[in-house]
C-alpha positions as a Markdown table, in Angstrom:
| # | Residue | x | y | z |
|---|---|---|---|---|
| 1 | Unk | 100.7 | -49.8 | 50.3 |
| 2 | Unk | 103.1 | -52.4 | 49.4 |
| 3 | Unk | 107.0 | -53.1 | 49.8 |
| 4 | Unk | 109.2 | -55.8 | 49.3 |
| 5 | Unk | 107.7 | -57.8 | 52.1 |
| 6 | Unk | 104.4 | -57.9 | 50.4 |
| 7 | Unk | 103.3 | -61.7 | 48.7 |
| 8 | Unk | 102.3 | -61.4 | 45.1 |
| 9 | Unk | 99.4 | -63.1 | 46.0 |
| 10 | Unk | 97.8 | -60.0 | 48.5 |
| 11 | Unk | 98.9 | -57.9 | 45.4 |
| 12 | Unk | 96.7 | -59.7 | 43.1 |
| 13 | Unk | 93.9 | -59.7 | 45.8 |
| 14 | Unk | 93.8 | -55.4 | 45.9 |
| 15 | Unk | 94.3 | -55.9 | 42.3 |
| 16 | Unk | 92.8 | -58.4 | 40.1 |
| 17 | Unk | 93.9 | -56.9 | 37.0 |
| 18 | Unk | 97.8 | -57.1 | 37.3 |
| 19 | Unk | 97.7 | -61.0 | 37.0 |
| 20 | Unk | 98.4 | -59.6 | 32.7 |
| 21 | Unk | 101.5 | -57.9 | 34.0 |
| 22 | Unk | 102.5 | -61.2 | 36.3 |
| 23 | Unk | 102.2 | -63.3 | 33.7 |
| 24 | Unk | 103.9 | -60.9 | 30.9 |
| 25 | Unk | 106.8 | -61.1 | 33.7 |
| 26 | Unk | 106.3 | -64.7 | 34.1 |
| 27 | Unk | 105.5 | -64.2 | 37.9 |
| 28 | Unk | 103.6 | -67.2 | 39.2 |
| 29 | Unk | 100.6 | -65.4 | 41.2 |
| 30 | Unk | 98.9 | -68.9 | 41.6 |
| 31 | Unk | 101.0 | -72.0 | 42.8 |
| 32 | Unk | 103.6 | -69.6 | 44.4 |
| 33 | Unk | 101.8 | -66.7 | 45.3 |
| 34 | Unk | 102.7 | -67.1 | 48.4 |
| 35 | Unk | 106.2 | -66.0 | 47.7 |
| 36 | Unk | 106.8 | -62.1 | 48.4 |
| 37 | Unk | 108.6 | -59.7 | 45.7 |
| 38 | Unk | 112.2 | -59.9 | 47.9 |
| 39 | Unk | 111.8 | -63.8 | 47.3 |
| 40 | Unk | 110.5 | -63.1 | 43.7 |
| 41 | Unk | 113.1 | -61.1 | 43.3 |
| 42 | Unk | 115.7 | -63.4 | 44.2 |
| 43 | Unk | 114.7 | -65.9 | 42.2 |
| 44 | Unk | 114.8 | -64.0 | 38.9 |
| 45 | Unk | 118.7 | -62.5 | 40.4 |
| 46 | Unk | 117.3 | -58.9 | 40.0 |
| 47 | Unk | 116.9 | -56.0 | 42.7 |
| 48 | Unk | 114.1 | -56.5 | 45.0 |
| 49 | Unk | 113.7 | -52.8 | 44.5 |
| 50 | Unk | 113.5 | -52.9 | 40.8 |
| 51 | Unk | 110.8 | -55.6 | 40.5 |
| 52 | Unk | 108.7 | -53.4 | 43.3 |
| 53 | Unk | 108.9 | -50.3 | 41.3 |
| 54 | Unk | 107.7 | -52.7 | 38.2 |
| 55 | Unk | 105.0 | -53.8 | 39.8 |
| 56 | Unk | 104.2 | -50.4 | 41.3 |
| 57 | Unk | 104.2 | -48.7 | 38.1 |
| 58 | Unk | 101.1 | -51.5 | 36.9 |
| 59 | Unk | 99.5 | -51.8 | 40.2 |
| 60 | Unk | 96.2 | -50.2 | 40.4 |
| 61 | Unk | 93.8 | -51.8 | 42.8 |
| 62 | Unk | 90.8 | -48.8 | 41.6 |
| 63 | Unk | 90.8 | -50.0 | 38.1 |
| 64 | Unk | 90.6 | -53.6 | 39.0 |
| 65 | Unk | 87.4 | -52.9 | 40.8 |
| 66 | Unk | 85.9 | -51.4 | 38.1 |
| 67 | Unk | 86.5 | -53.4 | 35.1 |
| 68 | Unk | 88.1 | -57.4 | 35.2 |
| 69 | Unk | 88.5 | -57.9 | 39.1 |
| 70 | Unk | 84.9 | -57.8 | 39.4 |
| 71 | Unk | 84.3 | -61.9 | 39.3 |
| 72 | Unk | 87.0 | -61.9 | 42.0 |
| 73 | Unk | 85.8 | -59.3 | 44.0 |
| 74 | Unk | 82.7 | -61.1 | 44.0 |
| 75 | Unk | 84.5 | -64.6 | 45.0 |
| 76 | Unk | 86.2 | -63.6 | 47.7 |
| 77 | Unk | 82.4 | -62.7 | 49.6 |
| 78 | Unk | 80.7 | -66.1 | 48.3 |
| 79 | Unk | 80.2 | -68.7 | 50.8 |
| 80 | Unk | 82.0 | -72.3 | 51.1 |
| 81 | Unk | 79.5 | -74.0 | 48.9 |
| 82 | Unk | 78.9 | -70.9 | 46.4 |
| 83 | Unk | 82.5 | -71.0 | 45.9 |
| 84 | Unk | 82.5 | -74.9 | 45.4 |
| 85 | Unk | 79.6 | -74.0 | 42.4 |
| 86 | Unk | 81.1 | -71.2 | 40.9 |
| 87 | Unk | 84.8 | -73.0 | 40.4 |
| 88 | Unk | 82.9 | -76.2 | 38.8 |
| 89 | Unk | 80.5 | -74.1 | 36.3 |
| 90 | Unk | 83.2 | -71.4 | 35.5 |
| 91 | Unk | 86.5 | -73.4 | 35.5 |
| 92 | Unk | 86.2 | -76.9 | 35.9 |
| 93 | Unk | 83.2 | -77.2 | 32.7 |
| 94 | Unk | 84.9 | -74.5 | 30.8 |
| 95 | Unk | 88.9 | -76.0 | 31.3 |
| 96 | Unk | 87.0 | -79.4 | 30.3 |
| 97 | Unk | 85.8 | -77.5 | 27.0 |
| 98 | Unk | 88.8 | -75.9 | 25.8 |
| 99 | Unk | 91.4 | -79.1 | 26.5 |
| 100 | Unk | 88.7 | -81.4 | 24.5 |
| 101 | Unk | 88.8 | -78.6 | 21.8 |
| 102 | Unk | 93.2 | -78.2 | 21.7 |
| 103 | Unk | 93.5 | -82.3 | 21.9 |
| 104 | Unk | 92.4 | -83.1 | 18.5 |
| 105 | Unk | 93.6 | -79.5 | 16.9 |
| 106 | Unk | 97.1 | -79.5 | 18.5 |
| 107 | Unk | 97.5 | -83.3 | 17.0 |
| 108 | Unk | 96.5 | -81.9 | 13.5 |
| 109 | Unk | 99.1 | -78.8 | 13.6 |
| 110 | Unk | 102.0 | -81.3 | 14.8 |
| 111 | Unk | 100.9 | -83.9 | 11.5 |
| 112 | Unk | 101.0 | -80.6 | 9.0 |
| 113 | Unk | 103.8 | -78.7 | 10.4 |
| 114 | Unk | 106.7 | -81.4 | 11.4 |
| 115 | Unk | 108.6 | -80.8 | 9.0 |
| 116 | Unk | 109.8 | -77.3 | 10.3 |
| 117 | Unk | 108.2 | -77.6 | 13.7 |
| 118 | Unk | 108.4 | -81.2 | 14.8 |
| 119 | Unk | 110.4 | -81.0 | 18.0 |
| 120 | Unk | 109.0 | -78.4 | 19.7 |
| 121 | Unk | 105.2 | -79.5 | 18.9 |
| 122 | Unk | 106.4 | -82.8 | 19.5 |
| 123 | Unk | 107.2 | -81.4 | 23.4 |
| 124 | Unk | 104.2 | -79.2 | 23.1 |
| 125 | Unk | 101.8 | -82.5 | 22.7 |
| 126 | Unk | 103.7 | -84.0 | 25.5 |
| 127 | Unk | 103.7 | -81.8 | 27.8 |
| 128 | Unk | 99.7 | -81.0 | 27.1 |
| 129 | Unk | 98.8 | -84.6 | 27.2 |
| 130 | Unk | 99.6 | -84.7 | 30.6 |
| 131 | Unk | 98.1 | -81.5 | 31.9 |
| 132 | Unk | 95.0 | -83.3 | 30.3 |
| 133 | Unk | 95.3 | -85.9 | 32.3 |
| 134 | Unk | 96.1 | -84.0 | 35.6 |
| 135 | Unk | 93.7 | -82.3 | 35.3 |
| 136 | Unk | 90.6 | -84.3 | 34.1 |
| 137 | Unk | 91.9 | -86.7 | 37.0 |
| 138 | Unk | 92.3 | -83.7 | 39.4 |
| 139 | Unk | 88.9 | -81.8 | 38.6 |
| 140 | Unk | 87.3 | -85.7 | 39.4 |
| 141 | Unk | 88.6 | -85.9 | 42.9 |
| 142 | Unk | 87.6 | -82.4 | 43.7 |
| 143 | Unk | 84.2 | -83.0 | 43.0 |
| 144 | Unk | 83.5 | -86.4 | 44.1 |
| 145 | Unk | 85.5 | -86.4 | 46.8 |
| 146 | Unk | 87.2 | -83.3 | 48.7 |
| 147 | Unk | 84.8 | -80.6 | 47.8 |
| 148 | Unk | 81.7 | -83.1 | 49.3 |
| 149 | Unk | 83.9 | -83.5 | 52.3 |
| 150 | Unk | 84.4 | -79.7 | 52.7 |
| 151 | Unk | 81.3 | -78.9 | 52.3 |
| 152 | Unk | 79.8 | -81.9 | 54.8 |
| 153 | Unk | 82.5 | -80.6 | 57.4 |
| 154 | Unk | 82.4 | -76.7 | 58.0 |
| 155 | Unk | 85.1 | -77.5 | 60.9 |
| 156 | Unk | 88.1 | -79.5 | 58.8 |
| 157 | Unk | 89.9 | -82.2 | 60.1 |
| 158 | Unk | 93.5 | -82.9 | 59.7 |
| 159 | Unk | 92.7 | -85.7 | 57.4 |
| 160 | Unk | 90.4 | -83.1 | 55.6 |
| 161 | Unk | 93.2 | -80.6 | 55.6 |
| 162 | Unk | 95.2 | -83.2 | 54.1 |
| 163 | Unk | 93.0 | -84.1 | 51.1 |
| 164 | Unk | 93.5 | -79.9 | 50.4 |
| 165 | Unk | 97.2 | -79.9 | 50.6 |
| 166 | Unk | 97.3 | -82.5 | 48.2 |
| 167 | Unk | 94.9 | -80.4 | 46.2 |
| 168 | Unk | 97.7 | -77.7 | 45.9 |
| 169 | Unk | 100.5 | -80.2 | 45.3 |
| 170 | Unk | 98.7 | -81.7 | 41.8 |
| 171 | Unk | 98.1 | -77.6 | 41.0 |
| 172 | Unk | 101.8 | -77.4 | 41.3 |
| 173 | Unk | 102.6 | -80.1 | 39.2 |
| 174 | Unk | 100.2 | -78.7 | 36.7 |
| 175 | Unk | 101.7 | -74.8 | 37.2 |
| 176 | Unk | 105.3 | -76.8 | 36.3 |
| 177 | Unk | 103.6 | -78.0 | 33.0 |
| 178 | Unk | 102.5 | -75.2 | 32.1 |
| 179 | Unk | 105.7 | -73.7 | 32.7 |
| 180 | Unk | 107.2 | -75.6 | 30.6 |
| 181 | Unk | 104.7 | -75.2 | 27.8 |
| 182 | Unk | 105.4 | -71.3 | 27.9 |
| 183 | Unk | 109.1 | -71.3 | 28.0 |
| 184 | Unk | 109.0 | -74.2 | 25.0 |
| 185 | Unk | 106.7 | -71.6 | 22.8 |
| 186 | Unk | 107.7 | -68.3 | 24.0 |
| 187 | Unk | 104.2 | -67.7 | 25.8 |
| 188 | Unk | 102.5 | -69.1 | 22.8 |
| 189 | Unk | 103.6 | -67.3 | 20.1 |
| 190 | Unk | 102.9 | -68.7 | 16.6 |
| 191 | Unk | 105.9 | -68.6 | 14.0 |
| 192 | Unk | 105.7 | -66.8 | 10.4 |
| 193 | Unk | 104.6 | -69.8 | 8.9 |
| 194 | Unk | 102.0 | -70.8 | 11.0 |
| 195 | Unk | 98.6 | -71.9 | 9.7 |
| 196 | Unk | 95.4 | -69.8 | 10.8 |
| 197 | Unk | 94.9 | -73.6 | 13.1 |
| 198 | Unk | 98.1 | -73.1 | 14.5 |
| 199 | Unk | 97.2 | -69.9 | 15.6 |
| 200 | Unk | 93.9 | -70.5 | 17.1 |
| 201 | Unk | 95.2 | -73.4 | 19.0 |
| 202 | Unk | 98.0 | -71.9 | 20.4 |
| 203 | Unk | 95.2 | -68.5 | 20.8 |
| 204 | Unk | 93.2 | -71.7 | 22.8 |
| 205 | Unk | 95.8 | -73.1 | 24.6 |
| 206 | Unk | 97.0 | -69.3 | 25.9 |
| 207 | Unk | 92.8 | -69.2 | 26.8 |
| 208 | Unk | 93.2 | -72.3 | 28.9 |
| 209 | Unk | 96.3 | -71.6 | 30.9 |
| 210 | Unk | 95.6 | -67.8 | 31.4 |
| 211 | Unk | 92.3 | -69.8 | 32.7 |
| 212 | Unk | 94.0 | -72.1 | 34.9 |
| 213 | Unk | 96.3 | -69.2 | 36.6 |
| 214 | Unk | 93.1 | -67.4 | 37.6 |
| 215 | Unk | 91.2 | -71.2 | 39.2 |
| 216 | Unk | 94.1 | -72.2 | 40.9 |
| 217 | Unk | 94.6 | -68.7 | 42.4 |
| 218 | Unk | 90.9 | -68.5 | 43.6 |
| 219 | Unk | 91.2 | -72.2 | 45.2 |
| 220 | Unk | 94.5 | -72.1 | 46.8 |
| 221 | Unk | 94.8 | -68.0 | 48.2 |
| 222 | Unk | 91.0 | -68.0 | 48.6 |
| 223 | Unk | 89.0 | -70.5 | 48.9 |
| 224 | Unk | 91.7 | -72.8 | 50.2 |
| 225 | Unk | 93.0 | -70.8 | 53.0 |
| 226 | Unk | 89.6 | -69.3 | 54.2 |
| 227 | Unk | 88.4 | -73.0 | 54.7 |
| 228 | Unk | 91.9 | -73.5 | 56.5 |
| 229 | Unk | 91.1 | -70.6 | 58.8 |
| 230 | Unk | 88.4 | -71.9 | 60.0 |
| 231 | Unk | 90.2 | -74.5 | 61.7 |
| 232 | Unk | 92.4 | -72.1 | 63.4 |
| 233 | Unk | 89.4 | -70.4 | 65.2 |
């Protein structure tokens, strides 16, 4: 069913449930999903081969019916303007929770624990701050100004089509963040002497990005590219 050829993003479409192996792997499935397992491959200077029986061994598109692929499932049949609602109420408001909830707790965890800890939460409260930013800015223009114009225009327009790509060049920017948040903390993982807040906010902060993966895959491989389509018609 797949091969080498095959873009990680079509993989996570027949199954919703190996975006936990992609990011165990550290396999972008969102901002470069469009990149295929030969390309993926190359990039992390293994056998194409290798990372295709990997992926083959955790692929199983039944399962993700069944159980966690079910929201996605659902997504991929919702029209234009259900789409538009269901990304505000279960991404935008919830991303807008959780980064309002880390601000204040990651600034507390970097004041107790400097002394051992100082650079790399120094880098971590960086490197947050402006994925806050981005995105509170980013979630603003969506809704007030490119989602209204998809919505108003069924048939986009290269100016339209514009205001989309440059939708998918802030996700970027925000998937190269969070990058570099996960190789800085070894995909969040707390050290011996962290405090039970330094665990939850680094348990909130893996919330938020594992969150972010899963919005930025429904808007750019779906969402995105079915309004796209239309224009090619």
């Amino acid at each position: 069913m797949i091969n080498i050829n095959t873009k990680i993003e079509d993989i996570v479409k027949l199954d919703n449930a190996i975006m936990e192996f992609f990011n165990r792997e550290r396999i972008d499935f969102c901002c470069n999903g469009h990149m295929t397992i030969e390309e993926v491959a190359g990039e992390k200077n293994i056998r194409p081969q290798d990372l295709l029986e990997k992926i083959e061994k955790n692929f199983n598109p039944s399962y993700s019916k069944e159980a966690q692929g079910i929201e996605l499932e659902k997504f991929k049949d919702l029209s234009l303007k259900e789409m538009v609602a269901s990304l505000i109420v279960d991404h935008h408001n919830k991303e807008r929770d959780l980064l309002f909830e880390i601000d204040p707790l990651l600034n507390k965890i970097l004041s107790v624990h400097y002394k051992h800890h100082g650079k790399e939460l120094m880098k971590l409260h960086s490197l947050f701050a402006n994925l806050k930013k981005d995105l509170e800015e980013h979630f603003i223009t969506e809704e007030e100004v490119t989602f209204p114009l998809m919505l108003e225009n069924e048939n986009p327009s290269p100016e339209i089509i514009k205001k989309v790509e440059d939708l998918e060049v802030d996700h970027e920017r925000a998937g190269s963040l969070i990058k570099e948040m996960i190789d800085l903390t070894s995909w969040f993982k707390v050290p011996e002497d962290g405090c039970n807040t330094y665990r939850y906010t680094f348990n909130l902060l893996e919330k938020l990005v594992k969150d972010i993966f899963v919005h930025i895959f429904k808007e750019n491989s779906i969402m995105f590219a079915k309004y796209i389509e239309s224009e090619e018609k």
